[in-house]
C-alpha positions in Angstrom: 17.5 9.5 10.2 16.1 6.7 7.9 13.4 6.6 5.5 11.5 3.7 6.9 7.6 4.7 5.9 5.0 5.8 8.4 3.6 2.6 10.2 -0.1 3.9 10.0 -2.3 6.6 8.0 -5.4 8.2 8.3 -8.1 8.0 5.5 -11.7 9.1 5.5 -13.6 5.6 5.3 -15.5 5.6 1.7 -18.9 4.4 3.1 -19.7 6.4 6.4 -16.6 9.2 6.1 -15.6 8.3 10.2 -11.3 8.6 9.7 -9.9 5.1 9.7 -6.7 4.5 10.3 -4.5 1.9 8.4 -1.3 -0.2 9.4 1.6 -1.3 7.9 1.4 -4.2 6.9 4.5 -6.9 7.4 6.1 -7.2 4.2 8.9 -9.2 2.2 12.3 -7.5 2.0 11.0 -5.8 -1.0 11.4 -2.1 -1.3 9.0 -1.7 -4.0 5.4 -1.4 -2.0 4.4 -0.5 1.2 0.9 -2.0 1.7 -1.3 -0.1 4.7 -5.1 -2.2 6.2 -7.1 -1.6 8.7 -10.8 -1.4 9.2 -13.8 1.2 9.9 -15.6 0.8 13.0 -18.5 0.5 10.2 -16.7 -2.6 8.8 -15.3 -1.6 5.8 -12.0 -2.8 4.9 -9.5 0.0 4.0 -6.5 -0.7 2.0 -3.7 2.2 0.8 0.0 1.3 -0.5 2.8 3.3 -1.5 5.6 2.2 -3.8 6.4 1.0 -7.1 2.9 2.5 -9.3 2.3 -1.5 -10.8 3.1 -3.4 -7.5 0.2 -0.4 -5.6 -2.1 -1.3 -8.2 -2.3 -5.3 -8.2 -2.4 -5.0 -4.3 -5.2 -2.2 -4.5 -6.9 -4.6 -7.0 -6.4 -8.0 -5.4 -10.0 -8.4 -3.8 -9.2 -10.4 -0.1 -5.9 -8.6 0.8 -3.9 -12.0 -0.1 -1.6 -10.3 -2.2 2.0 -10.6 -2.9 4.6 -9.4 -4.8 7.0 -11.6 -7.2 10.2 -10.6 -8.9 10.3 -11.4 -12.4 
């Protein structure tokens, strides 16, 4: 058994409460954040991550979904 993460979730959508689900997005090689979008049938975007607590936060924060994550 691995512990690949789920490839979608289920949240209640923020502007008309319908559930929308989210997808995993294709990431880098990087274990450190899972980042999840999909959208409402209302049109609102919907963005959840799991991982690393810094790397969840700049993606949650990056405002057009373009982010990515960089080693330093």
């Amino acid at each position: 058994m691995s512990n690949k993460p789920s490839r979608t979730l289920t949240f209640k959508c923020k502007k008309c409460t319908k559930p929308v689900t989210v997808f995993l997005q294709k990431v880098s090689a990087c274990s450190h954040i899972q980042p999840y979008q999909g959208i409402c049938t209302c049109g609102e975007v919907m963005r959840h991550a799991t991982g690393q607590k810094d790397a969840v936060e700049a993606f949650l924060a990056s405002p057009d979904g373009s982010w990515t994550h960089h080693h330093h």
